[in-house]
C-alpha angles and dihedrals in degrees: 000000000000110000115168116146131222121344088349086063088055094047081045099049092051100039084055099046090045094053090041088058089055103053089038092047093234093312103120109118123172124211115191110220092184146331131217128198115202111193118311089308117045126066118180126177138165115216134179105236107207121197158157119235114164101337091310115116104208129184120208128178114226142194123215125191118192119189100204117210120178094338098310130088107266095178133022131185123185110201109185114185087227088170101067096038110152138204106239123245094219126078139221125206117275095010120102126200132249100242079048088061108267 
């Protein structure tokens, strides 16, 4: 799980998302499944993370909880379900799957 607080959450988000587009390759897709929005504060949302790590396209679900303060996102925790992380049944071209060799 990911927790940082204020300006440092923003410098870490994109330090993460930028790292994350380098080892993927520039694969990292997010489907939002649903959000949720608790009261004015608390925003929470699964979402199905998709991605490309060594040849091997994997799917994860995800939970996202967002704190909002004054209009801006105070709090933020990233819960992946790493555990249950599955290959993907589709292709891309050029990318085989792992049951296929790679």
């Amino acid at each position: 799980m990911r927790h940082r607080r204020g300006s440092e959450e923003a410098q870490g988000l994109q330090a993460f998302f930028a790292k994350l587009g380098g080892v993927t390759g520039e694969t990292f897709e997010v489907e939002p499944i649903s959000i949720t929005p608790f009261g004015d504060e608390l925003v929470v949302t699964h979402v199905r993370d998709r991605l490309v790590v060594g040849g091997a396209q994997i799917e994860i679900d995800a939970v996202v909880v967002w704190r909002i303060v004054g209009g801006h996102i105070a709090e933020a925790w990233d819960i992946p379900a790493v555990n249950t992380a599955r290959p993907q049944t589709r292709t891309e071209p050029g990318v085989e799957r792992p049951e296929d060799g790679a």
